[in-house]
N, C-alpha and C positions, 0 to 999 in steps of 0.2 A: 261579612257573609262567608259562612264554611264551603269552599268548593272541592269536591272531590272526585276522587274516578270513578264512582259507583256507576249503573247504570240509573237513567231517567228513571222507571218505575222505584229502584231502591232508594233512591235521592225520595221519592216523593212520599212512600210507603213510610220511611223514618224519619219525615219532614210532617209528616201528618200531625201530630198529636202535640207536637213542641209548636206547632203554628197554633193551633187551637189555646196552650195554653198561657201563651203568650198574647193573643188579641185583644187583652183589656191594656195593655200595656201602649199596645199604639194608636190608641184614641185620642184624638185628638178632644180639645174641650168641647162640654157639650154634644160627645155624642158615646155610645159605648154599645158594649156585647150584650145582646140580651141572650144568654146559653138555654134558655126555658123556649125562649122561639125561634133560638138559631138564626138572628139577622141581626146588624148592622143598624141602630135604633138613633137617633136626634131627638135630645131631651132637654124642653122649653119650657123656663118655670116663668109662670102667668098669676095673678096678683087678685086673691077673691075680694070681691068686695068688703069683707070687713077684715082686709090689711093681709090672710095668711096666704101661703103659695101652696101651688097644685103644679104635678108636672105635666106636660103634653107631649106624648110620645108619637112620634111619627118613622115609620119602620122606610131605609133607603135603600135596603141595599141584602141580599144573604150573606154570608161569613166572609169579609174583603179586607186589606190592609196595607195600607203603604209601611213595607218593612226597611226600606233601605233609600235612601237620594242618590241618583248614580250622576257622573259628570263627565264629557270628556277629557282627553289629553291635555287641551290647552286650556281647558277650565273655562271653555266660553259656551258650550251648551252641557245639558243636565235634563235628567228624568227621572222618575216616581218607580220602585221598583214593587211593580201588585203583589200580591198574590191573594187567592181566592181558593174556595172547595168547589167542583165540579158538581153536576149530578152522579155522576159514579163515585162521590165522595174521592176523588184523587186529588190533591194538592197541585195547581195550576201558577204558574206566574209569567209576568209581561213585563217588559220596562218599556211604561207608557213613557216617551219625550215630555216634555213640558211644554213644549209651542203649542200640543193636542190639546192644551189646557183652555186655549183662546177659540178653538174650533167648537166648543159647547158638549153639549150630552152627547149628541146623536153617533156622531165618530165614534167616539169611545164606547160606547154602549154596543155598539155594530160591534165589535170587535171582544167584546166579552161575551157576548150573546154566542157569537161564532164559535166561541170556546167553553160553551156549554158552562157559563153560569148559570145558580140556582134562580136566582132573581135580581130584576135591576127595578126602579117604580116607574109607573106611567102616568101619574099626576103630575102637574107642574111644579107644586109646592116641593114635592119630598124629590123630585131631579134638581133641583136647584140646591136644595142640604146634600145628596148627594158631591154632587159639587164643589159644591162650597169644603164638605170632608177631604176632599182630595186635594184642595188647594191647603186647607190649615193643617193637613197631614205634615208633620217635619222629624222624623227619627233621626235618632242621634247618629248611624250610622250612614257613610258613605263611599260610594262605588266606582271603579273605573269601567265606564261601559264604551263597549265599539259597536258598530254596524257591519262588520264584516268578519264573519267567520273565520275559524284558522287558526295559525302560529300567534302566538305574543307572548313575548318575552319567554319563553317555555312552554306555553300551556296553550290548550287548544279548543277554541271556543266552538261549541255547536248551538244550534238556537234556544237551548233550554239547561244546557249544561255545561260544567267544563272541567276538563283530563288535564289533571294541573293543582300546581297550589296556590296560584296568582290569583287574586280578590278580583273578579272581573265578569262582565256580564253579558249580553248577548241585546241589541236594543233597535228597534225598528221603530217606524211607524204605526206599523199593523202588527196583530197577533198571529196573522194565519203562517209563518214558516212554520214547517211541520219538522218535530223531533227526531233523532231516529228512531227506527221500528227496531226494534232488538228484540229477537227470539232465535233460541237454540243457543248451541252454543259453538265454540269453534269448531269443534269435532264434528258434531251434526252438517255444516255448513262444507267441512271436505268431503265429504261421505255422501251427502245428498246434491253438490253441486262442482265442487273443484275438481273431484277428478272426472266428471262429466266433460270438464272444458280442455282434459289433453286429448288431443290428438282433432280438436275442433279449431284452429285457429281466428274464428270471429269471437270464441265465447270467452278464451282466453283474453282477446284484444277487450273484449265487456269489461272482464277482474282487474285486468292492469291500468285501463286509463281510468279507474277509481283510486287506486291504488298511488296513481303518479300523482294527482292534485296535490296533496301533503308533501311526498320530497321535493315537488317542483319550489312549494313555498321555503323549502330548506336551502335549498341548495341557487335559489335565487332564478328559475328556470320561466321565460314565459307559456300563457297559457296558449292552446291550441284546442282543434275540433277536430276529430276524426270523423268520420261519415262511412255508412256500409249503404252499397247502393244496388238494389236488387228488386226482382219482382216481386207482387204481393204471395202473400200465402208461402215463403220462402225459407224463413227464420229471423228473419234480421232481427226482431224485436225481442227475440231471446238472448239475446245479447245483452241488451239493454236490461232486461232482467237481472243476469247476471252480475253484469255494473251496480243495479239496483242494492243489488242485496249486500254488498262490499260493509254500507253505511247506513242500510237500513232507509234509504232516502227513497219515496214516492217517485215512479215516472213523471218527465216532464214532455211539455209538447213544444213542437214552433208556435204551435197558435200565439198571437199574444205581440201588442206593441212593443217597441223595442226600450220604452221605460219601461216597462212592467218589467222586460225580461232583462236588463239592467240591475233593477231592484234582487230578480233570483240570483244573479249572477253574483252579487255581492254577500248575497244569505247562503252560496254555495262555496266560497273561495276556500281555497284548500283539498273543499270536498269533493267536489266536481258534480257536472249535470247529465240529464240526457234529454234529448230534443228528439220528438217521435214525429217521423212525417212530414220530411222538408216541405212538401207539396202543399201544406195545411200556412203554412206561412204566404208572406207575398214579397216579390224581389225586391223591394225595398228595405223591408226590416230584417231579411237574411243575410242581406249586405252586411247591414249595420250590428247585427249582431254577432255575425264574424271575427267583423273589423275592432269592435269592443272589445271579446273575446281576448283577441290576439293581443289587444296593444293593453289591454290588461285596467281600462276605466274607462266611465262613462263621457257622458256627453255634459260640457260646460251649460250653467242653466243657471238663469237671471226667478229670485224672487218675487215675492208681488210688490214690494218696496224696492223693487230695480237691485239689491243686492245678490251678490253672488252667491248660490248654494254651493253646499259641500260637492266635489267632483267624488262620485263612486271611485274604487279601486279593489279589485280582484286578483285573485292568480289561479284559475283552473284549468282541469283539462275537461272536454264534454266528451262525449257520444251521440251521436245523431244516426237518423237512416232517412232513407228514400228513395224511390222509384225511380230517380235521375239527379244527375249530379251538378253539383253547384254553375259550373257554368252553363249548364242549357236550360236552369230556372233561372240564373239572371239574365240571358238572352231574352225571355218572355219578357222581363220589362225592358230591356234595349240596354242593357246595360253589362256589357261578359267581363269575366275574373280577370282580374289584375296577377302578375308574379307577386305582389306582396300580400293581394288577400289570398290566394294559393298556399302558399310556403304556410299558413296558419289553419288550412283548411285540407286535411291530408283521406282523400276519397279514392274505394277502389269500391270494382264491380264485384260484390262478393259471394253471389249465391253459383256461383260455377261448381262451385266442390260436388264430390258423392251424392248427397243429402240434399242438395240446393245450400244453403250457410253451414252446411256441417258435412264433416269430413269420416267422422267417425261417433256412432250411436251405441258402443261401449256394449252394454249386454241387452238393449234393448231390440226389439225384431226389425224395423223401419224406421224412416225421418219423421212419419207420422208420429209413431207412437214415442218417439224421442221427445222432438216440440212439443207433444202435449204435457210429457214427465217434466219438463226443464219448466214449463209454462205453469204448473202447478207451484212446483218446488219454491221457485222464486216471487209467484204472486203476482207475476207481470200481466195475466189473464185478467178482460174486465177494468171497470173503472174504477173499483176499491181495489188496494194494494195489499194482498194477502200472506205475505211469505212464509214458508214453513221454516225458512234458517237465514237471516240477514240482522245485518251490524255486530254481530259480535266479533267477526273478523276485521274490520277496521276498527271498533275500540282498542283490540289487541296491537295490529300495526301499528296504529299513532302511539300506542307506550311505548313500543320496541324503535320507534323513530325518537322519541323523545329521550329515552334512555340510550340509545346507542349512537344517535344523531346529533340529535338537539343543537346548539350552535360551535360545537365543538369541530375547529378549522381544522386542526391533522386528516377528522375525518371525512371532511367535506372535500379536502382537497383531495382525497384519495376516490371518491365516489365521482368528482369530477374529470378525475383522469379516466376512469372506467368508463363512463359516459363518453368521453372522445372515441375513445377505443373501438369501443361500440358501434359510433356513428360511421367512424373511419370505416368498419367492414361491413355496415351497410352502402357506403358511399359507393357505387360503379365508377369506374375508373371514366375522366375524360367529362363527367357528371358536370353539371348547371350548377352554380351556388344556390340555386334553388331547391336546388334537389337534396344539396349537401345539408342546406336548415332542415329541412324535413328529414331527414335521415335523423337528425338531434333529438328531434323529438321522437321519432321512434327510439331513438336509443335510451330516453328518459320514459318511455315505455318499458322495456325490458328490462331496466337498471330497477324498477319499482318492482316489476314481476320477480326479481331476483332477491331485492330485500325481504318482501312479503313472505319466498318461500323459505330465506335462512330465518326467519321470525317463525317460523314452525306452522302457518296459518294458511296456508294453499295446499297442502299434500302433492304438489309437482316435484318431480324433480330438479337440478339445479339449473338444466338446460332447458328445460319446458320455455322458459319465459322466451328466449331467443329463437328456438326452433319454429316456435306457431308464431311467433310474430313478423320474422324475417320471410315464411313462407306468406302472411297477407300482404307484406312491403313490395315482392317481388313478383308474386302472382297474382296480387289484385291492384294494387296501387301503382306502380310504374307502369303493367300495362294501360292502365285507365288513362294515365298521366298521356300517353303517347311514346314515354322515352326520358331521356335525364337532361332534354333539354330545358331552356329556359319557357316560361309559357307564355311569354313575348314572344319568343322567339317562334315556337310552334303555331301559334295563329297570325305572326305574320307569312310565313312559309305558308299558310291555309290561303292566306286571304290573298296571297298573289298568283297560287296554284289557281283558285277558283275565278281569278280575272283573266287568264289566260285561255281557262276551259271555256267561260262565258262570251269573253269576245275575240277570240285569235282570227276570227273570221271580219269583223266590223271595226277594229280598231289600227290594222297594219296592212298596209302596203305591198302586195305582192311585187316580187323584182321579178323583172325580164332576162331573159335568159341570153341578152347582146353583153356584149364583153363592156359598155359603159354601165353595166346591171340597171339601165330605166327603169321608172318602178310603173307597173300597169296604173291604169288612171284610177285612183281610188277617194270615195266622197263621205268618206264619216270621220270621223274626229281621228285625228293619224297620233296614233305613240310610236310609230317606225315602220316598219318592213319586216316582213316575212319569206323565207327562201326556202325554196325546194329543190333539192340538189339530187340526185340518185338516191331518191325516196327518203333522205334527211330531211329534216324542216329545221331550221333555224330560224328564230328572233331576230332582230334589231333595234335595239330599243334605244328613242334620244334620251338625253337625258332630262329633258324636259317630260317625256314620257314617263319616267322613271321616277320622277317625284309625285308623277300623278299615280302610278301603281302603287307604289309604298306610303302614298298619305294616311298619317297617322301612326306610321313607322318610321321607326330609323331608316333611311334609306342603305346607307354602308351596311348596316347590322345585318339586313335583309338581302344586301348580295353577297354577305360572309356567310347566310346561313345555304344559299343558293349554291357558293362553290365547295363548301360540305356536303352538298348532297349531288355533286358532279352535275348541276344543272344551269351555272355559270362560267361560260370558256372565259378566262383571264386571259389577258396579253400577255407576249413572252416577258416583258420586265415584270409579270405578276399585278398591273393594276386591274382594277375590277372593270376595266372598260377598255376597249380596241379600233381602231380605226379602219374603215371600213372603205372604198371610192364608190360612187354613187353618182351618177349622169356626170362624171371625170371631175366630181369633189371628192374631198376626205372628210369624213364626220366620225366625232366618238359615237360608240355605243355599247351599251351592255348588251352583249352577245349571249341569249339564252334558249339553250337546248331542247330543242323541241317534244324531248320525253318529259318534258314538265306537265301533256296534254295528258300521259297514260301513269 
């Protein structure tokens, strides 16, 4: 099979005429082209009674062919590689699996139908030759096909085509991934969108994390989710636009099980997604599709013969928005973010700027009439995907990544040094190693906004990429965060704050003011005592107390993150706990400062 860089419509426009005349050639026996009624015919010779034959023609199918057998890497599965004429007369094709073979008509049929074939038959006789054609279909050619988008071996597979010389194919289940959209051209695409997005640092943040999917797969980088979190009617979704239009790739939503969105996630790798409307999802499959995200494949999964299926594998970067941020929708199911699904899940409150998401409206009069220009431009408006300039800027990228990139180590090692580099002056001094991951990834943000613009294909300048990215790191992301601590760490410090406010009253022991400190008689569940000294309040907490405050925490961790915030008195040798006389005993206790209340 010839693959080349052309775009999807030139592939199919001078694909056209060489399929057509070539279809008597892949007929299998017993069935052939009939060019007079333009279908797909099954011809049955039947025996007249005085000995001669007559043929019976039964029509199965409009203009179809199996042109190719694909197979994988290890040679243990294999599929049918279609292709078909649309109603628009466009040249179509699919690499139906072969397991789809044992699934009967109706699948496959579903799946052509969706893809605006001219015709399939509705009797049972001619679905069965049907059928029966696609099974005794066997060309002499054959194919290496993957299920996952991206890099191989040099070349770079999208669902319909591949930027490359490598014989290789793109193969699903289903037909429905969609191509990309390509119109305009690069020029069109700075002119009418790139330089709309300097001086906006969410739009920028759209262009780059499209941009990073492909180096990430170069340079061996995992995938992450960015998230813009803001009111409605704000902009956020022009962003996503903007992303949109990098690769020409349709909006995505949360809606959707976390196999389905599995399944995208593997038909996106390399190219990356976007997810519209955390709120449309539900805490459970946000989690897990995170968690997937990050750790870069699916979920292990038993057959219907107890065998194991293929595990998914991906490498992208998303985009997402919503109304509120990942941990106070998985709170709604009881369940709040982990430091490691954090570190993969990098969200800041971003509608603050000028404009609400935009900073600067260029030569337009307001934010209004800005978001409506951007919402045109890109096609993001509406549930059809309209753009007036998308994918011609990532076919360009991915050559200039394959030519200047590709697996060539001098220059990977140098792009990895940049990338430190990068991460290091985003890192804040004294920073959470949590912090310091997600600075990496920001920095494999900017390092893609950097190549993209020396590939002549963003019209920014050389510092765009870092300037509007460093200003959403620092003004929307770290404050969102809380700070550069760990996020263990911050909701433990929360969650002992909020036990102190709630029962400093019901849970300690007030001391007497007699020099053996008696404690007043007190009858609810004791974690210590409490002192009031010339208007100070001090804690005393046992340490049995202290296990019951930090359940579910480190306890140590919890009064390390306390004597950082001067709300833990150490003892002079420095341990985290002091001894205290109490009705003329001595007890430890963690000593904590009673502006923990304010």
């Amino acid at each position: 099979m010839n693959q080349t860089s052309l775009t999807p419509q030139k592939l199919h426009l001078s694909a056209l005429e060489v399929f057509i005349k070539n279809l008597p050639t892949y007929m299998p026996k017993s069935y052939q082209y009939d060019k007079n009624n333009n279908a797909i015919i099954h011809v049955e010779l039947k025996t007249k009674k005085d000995g001669g034959n007559y043929p019976v023609e039964t029509e199965i199918c409009s203009p179809l062919a199996i042109t190719a057998l694909t197979h994988s890497e290890d040679g243990k599965e294999g599929g049918l590689l279609m292709k078909w004429i649309d109603r628009r007369k466009q040249l179509r094709e699919w690499v139906l699996p072969q397991s789809m073979l044992a699934g009967g008509f109706e699948s496959i049929a579903t799946n052509l139908q969706r893809n605006l074939i001219q015709y399939l038959p509705s009797d049972p006789k001619a679905r069965r030759l049907f059928m029966e054609f696609l099974q005794k279909s066997i060309p002499n050619d054959w194919i290496l096909f993957t299920e996952r988008t991206g890099w191989h071996d040099g070349a770079f597979v999208f669902p319909d085509f591949v930027i490359g010389e490598k014989d290789i194919v793109f193969q699903s289940t289903n037909a429905k991934h969609q191509p990309p959209k390509i119109t305009g051209s690069v020029n069109d695409w700075i002119e009418k969108i790139g330089k709309y997005c300097i001086g906006n640092p969410t739009l920028v943040l759209g262009a780059v994390t499209a941009f990073a999917s492909p180096l990430a797969g170069l340079l061996g980088e995992n995938g992450f989710m960015c998230h813009l979190i803001g009111e409605s009617s704000k902009g956020k979704t022009i962003s996503l636009g903007v992303n949109c239009s990098i690769f020409g790739m349709s909006k995505g939503l949360w809606r959707g099980t976390d196999n389905a969105i599995e399944s995208e996630l593997e038909a996106r790798s390399n190219i990356g997604t976007t997810f519209d409307e955390l709120g449309q999802s539900t805490p459970k499959d946000a989690f897990q599709t995170v968690y997937m995200l990050g750790n870069g494949k699916g979920k292990a999964r038993a057959s219907k013969d107890g065998s194991a299926q293929r595990i998914r594998t991906f490498t992208l970067i998303a985009l997402s928005t919503g109304e509120m941020g990942l941990n106070d929708f998985l709170l709604n199911g009881g369940k709040p973010i982990t430091g490691g699904l954090s570190v993969r899940f990098i969200e800041g409150v971003s509608d603050q700027f000028k404009y609400g998401c935009f900073d600067n409206v260029h030569d337009l009069d307001n934010g209004g009439m800005f978001a409506t220009y951007m919402e045109n431009v890109t096609g993001i408006a509406g549930d059809n995907y309209n753009p007036i300039a998308s994918g011609s800027v990532g076919m360009e990228y991915i050559k200039y990544l394959s030519d200047n990139v590709g697996d060539n180590l001098e220059v990977i090692t140098k792009l990895k040094a940049r990338l430190k580099k990068l991460a290091d002056c985003l890192t804040p001094k004294d920073s959470d190693s949590q912090v310091s991951r997600m600075a990496r990834s920001m920095a494999l943000l900017i390092l893609s906004g950097e190549l993209a613009t020396k590939a002549g294909v963003t019209g920014w300048n050389k510092n765009t990429a870092y300037s509007e990215l460093s200003r959403w790191w620092f003004e929307c992301v770290i404050p969102t965060r809380g700070g550069t601590n760990s996020t263990e760490k911050e909701k433990a410090f929360e969650a002992v704050k909020d036990f102190f406010e709630l029962h400093h009253m019901s849970h300690f022991a007030p001391l007497g003011t007699t020099a053996d400190n008696k404690p007043i008689t007190h009858y609810g569940t004791n974690y210590g005592y409490v002192e009031e000294l010339s208007g100070v309040t001090t804690f005393y907490v046992t340490s049995a107390g202290w296990k019951a405050i930090t359940k579910g925490f480190n306890p140590k961790q919890v009064a390390e993150q306390l004597h950082q915030k001067s709300l833990l008195i150490r003892s002079p040798k420095g341990d985290n706990y002091q001894q205290k006389k109490i009705n003329n005993k001595k007890f430890n206790f963690y000593v904590i400062s009673g502006d923990i209340l304010s």
